[in-house]
Steps between C-alpha positions, in 0.01 A plus 500: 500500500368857424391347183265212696336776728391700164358151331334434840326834519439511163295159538340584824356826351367292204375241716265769749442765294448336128525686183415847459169572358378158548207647739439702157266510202535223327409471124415264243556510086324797320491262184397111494723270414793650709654714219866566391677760663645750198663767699580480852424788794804732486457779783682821386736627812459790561101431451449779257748390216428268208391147589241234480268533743287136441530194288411441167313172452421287160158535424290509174234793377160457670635274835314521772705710813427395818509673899830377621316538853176649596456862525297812380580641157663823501561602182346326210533739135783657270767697693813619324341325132506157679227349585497333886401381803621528879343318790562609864535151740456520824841589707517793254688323213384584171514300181493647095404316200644659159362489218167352588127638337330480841160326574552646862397840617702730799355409854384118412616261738636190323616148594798367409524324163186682419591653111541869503532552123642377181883545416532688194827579282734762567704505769850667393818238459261201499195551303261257633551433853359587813756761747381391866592761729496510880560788776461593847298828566372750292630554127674889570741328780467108380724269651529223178539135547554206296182313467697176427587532890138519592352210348350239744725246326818716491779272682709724677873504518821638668739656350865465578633824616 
């Protein structure tokens, strides 16, 4: 019986309320055709150890990278020796592009699927693909996401507890 009531609520939550971050941002494919996913989003716990803070996706040298979503570049140059660029969408989520020669310059407003730069080689553990990161808030006290889960196509699942 107690087992019925959880289902019950469990559904009736699901049924009113809908999944969380639906109302959200939601993205489409940095690179056309959909590519390959290489390495999946691993979030370190507790956020400042080791991890892998995007996805790597199968690309080739000189593919054009796309806006996920639309949004005003913030960052578009070399930081840390890799070349990138980061877009702020509205909502406050912000998107990076790594390793990309950008054709893009900080404070342009872009539309999504418009090309921010050409992928180039040299992203570590993969050579030639593109890492698509995603976070909530500003870079010193990011909150990072997978951007698998924010794609406008993404189906969304439950998990069994």
């Amino acid at each position: 019986m107690r087992g019925a009531v959880g289902i019950s609520l469990i559904v009736a939550m699901a049924l009113c309320c809908g999944p969380a971050g639906a109302d959200g941002p939601r993205l489409s494919w940095p690179l056309r055709p959909q590519p390959a996913v290489q390495r999946v989003f691993d979030a370190p716990r507790p956020d400042w150890r080791r991890g892998h803070r995007g996805v790597d996706l199968a690309a080739r040298v000189g593919q054009p990278v796309l806006a996920a979503g639309a949004g005003t570049v913030v960052f578009a140059g070399t930081l840390a020796g890799r070349p990138l660029v980061s877009v702020e969408h509205p909502g406050g989520l912000r998107t990076s592009y790594e390793p990309v020669r950008p054709a893009v310059r900080a404070g342009q407003r872009v539309a999504a699927g418009q090309p921010l730069g050409a992928l180039i080689a040299g992203h570590p553990g993969c050579g030639v693909c593109l890492h698509w990161g995603a976070m909530w808030g500003p870079s010193a006290r990011a909150d990072y996401v997978d951007p698998i889960g924010l794609l406008a196509d993404a189906e969304i699942r439950l998990k069994p507890g």
